[in-house]
Structures are given as C-alpha cells and as structure tokens.
C-alpha positions in Angstrom: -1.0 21.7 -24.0 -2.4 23.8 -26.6 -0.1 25.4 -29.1 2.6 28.1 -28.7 3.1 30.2 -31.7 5.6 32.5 -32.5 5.1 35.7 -35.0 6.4 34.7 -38.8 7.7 38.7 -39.3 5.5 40.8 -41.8 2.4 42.5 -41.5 -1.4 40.7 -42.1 0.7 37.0 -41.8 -1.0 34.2 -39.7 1.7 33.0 -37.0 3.1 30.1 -37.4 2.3 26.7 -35.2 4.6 24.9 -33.0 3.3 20.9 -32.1 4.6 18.8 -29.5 4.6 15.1 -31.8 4.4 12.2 -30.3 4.7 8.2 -31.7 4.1 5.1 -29.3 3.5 1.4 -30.1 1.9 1.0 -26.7 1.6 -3.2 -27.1 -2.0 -3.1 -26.0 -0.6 -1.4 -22.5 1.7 -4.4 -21.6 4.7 -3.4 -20.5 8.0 -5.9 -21.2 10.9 -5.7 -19.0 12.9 -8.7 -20.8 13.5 -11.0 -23.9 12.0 -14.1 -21.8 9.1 -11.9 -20.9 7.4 -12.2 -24.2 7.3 -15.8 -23.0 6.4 -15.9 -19.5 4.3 -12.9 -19.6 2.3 -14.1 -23.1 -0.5 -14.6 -21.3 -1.1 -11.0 -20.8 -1.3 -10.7 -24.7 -4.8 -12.7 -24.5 -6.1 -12.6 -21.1 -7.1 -9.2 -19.5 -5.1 -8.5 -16.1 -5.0 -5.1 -13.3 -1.5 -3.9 -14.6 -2.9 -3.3 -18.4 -5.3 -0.4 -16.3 -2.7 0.9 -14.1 0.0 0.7 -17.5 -2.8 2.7 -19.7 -3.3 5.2 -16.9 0.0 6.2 -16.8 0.7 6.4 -20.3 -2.5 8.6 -20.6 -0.5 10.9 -18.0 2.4 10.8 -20.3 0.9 11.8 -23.3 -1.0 14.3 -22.0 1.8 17.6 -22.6 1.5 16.7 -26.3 -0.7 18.4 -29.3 -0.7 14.9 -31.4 -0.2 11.5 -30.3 0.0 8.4 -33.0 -0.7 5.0 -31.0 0.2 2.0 -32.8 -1.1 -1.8 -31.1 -3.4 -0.3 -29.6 -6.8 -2.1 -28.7 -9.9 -1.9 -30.0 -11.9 -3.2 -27.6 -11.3 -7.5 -27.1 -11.0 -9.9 -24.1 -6.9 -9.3 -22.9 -8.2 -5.2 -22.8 -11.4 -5.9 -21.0 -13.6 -4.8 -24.1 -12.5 -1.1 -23.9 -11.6 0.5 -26.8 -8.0 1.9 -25.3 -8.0 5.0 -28.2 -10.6 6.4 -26.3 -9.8 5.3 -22.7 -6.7 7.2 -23.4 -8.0 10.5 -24.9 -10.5 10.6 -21.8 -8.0 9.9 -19.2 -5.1 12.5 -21.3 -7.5 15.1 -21.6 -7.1 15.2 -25.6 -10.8 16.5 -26.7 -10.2 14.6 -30.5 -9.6 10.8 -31.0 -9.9 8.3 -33.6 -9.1 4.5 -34.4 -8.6 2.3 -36.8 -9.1 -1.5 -36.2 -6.8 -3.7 -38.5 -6.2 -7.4 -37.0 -8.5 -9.6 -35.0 -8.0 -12.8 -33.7 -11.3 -13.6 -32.9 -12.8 -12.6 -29.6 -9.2 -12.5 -27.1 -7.2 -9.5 -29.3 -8.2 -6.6 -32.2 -5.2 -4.7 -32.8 -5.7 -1.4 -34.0 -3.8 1.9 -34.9 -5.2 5.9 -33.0 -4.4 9.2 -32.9 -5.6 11.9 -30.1 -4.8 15.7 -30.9 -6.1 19.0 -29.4 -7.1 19.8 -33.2 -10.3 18.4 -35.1 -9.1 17.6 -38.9 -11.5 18.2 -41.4 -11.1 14.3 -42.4 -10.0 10.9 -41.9 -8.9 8.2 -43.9 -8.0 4.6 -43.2 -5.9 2.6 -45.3 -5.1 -1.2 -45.7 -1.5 -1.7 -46.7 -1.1 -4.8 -48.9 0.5 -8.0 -47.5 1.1 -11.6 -47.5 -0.8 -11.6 -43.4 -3.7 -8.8 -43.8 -3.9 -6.7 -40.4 -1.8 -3.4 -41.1 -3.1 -0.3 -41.8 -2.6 4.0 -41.9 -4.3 6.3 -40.3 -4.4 9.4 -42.1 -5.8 12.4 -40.4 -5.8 15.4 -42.5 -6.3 19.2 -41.5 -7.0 22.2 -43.9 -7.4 22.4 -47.2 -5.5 22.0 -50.7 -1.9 22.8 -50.8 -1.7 24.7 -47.1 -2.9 21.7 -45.4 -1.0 19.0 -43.2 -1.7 15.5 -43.5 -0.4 13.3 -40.2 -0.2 9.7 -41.6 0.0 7.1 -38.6 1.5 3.4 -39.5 2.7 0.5 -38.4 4.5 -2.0 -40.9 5.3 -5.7 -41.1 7.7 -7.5 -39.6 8.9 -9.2 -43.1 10.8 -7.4 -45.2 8.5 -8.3 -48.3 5.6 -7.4 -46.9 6.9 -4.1 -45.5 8.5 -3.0 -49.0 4.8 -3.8 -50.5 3.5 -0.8 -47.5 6.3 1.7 -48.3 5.5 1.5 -51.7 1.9 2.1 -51.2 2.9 5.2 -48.8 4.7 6.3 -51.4 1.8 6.4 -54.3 -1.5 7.1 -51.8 0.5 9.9 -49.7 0.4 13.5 -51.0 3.8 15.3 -51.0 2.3 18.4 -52.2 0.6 18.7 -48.9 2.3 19.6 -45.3 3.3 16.0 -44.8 3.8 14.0 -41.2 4.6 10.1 -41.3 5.0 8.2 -38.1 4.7 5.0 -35.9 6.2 1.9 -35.9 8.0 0.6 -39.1 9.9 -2.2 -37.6 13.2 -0.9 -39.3 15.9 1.3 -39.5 15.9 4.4 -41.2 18.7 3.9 -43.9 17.1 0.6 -45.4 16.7 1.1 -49.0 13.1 1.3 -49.5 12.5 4.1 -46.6 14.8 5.9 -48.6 13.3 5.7 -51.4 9.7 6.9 -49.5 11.3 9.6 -48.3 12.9 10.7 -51.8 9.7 10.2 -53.1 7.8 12.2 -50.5 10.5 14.7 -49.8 10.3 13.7 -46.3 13.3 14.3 -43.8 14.3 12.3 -40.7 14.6 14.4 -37.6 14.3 11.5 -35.3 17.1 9.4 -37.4 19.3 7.3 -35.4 17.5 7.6 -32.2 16.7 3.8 -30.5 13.3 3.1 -29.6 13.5 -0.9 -29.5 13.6 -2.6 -26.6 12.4 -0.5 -24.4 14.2 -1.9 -21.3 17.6 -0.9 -23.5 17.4 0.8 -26.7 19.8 -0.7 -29.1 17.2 -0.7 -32.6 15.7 2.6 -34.2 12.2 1.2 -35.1 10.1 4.2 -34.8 10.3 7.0 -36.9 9.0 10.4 -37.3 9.3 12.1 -40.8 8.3 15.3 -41.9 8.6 17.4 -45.4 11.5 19.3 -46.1 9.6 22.7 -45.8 8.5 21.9 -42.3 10.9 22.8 -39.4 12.0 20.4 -36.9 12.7 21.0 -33.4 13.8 19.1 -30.3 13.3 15.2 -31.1 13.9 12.7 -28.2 13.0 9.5 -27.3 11.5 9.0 -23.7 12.7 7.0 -21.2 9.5 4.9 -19.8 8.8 1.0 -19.8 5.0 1.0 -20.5 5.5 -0.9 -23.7 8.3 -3.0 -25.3 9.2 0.4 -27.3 9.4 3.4 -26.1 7.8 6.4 -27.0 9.3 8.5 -29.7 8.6 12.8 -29.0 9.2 15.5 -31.8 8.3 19.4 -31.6 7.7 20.5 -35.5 6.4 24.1 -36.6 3.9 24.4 -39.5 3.5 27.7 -41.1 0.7 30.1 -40.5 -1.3 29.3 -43.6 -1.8 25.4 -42.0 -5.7 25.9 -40.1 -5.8 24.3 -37.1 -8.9 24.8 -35.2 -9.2 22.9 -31.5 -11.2 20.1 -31.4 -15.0 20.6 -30.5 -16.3 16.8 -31.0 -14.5 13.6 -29.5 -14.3 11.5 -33.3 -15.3 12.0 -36.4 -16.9 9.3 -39.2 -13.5 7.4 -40.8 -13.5 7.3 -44.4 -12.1 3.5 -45.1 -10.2 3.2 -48.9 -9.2 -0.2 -49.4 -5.7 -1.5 -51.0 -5.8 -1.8 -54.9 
C-alpha cells in the first residue's frame, strides 16, 4: 500500500503523509501456542523445520498492506532458518521494494538473531546501534529519511529481559536519539509502558504512547503490553490496534501516524542500502 495523503489547507503546502506502522517480534517465524511449548517445541529454536516457511509466508502476507514494518528476532541467516536471511525473504515475498537488517546475537552456527525493517520508502541512511549490557546481542535500527529538522527518524529496538540491562538501553535511547527530529520508536521492549525509565525516555524525547495499554504478550492470550510504538508529540496518531494472529509468541502491534508535508519520502528504488554501524560508548 503506498501512501494516502490528505491536503494540509493553504496554498504552495506539500500534503501531508499518512503510514500504516507496523511492530512484530516474529521469534525467528516459530509460532507458540502455549507456556509448555517453549519446552516441547525448543527444538524448533535450533533446528530448521517446514512450518518456519509456511509461518514466514504468511506473515509476509500480513505485512504486506503496511508502509513500514519493524521485525524484531528475526534471522539472519543460521541453521534453525535454513541459512536465509528472513529480512529479505520477507520483503520479497510482502512485496516491500526497501529492506535492511541488523545482526546482533549469534550462537555459533544453529541461531543469529537480528533486528529489520521493510518500507515502501528508501531513507537517505541507516544506522545500527549496540545498546550496552551485561549479555551483548541487542541492538537499534535506526532508519532515517529527509534531512535536518523536517526529517523522521524510525528507530527499531528490542531490549533485555533484565531490568538492569534494559535501563542501561533506555538511557542510551535517550542520549543517541534526536528529539528535534520527526521521531518513531518501536519493537519489543519487554515491558510495560508506565515503568519508570520509559517514562523518563519518553519525557526526554517528547514521545507519546498511542499504542499504551494494548497487550501484545502471549500471543495465544494477551495479558502483557510488551510492544510499543511511540511517536513525538507533533506527530498525529491514528487507529492503533494489535492483530489477532499466532505466527509468533507476540503478536503484531499496527499504528497509522501522519507526518507533515515537509517530511520527504520518496519510494524506494533499491532493495538495501550500506548500514552505517556506531558502536556503544
């Protein structure tokens, strides 16, 4: 779907942009249907089986309505997926002409966890972050479009599981990210939204949370909002919802946000560009 845009009102202005969002932590295309499945069903974490295709398949058919899609756990190309690198098995089978990837954890040749993004748009850049912690593997993607202050940065991320480690990456967020920018920040941060050091990202960033309250975690019955999509205060928020699909053991968190006219977005015309890496001070 490419974009819809609506007229802003006055004469000469650039209309402004609606995006379909999207944020899914796809578990390297394994779905989970219960608790005990994480333990019966490990195997499929290391080995590679005929579901994983059919599972990436159809979430390549689900993604496809959207502008920009954030993937977190996804594969970068190991034994349990088959050696494919599932970033771009997804933008070829979706139809989404951009895609990039960032690799973060390997454990040696079975599973190389990684964090992608597919959008109809080409940025002009994009950056790859590794947040600090304890257990190194987590990263951002940050994929950034336009220039100077009219531009829109889409930050992708997926945080630790301890609480230490995860305050370490919010904190980072807070100093790398650029608030005077357009500002998107989503994926998986493995909790809630009123935890004190979110808040204090999003006070920092001037970031609001559309998607608060809405329960991605498990998938098979949403009880836990771990996924999140925040946006700047000066960027309007639309329909946010969380769909109802057990690909994963999340499920996939949609948004539709408008940027203003003066955010250049131009469709993609090349399938990935280089990825500038910046490591952790």
């Amino acid at each position: 779907m490419l974009q819809a845009t609506e007229q802003t009102g006055g004469q000469g202005q650039r209309e402004s942009t609606k995006l379909r969002l999207l944020s899914f932590n796809i578990q390297a295309g394994t779905s989970t249907a219960r608790y005990h499945h994480y333990v019966t069903h490990s195997w499929r974490q290391v080995l590679p089986h005929a579901k994983r295709t059919q599972n990436l398949d159809a979430i390549a058919q689900l993604v496809s309505p959207f502008d920009m899609v954030a993937l977190q756990e996804v594969d970068s190309g190991s034994l349990r997926s088959g050696y494919i690198n599932q970033s771009r098995y997804l933008a070829n089978h979706s139809g989404m002409p951009f895609w990039c990837h960032q690799s973060n954890r390997k454990v040696g040749t079975v599973a190389y966890a990684g964090n992608g993004f597919l959008s109809r748009f080409e940025p002009d850049e994009v950056v790859e972050h590794r947040l600090p912690g304890v257990i190194p593997g987590r990263g951002t993607l940050l994929v950034r479009f336009g220039d100077g202050f009219n531009g829109l940065d889409v930050a992708v991320v997926h945080l630790a599981l301890g609480k230490r480690a995860r305050a370490l990456q919010l904190s980072f967020l807070g100093r790398e990210l650029d608030s005077s920018r357009h500002l998107v920040v989503l994926g998986d941060f493995n909790t809630q939204m009123d935890t004190p050091h979110v808040m204090e990202l999003r006070e920092t960033l001037a970031l609001k949370a559309p998607t608060l309250g809405l329960a991605t975690y498990p998938s098979w019955q949403p009880q836990r909002a771990l996924d999140h999509i925040l946006v700047s205060e000066k960027l309007q928020a639309g329909t946010a919802e969380v769909l109802d699909v057990g690909y994963s053991d999340h499920c996939p968190l949609a948004l539709e946000i408008t940027v203003p006219g003066t955010v250049k977005l131009k469709e993609a015309s090349h399938s990935v560009i280089s990825v500038e890496s910046r490591r952790t001070l």
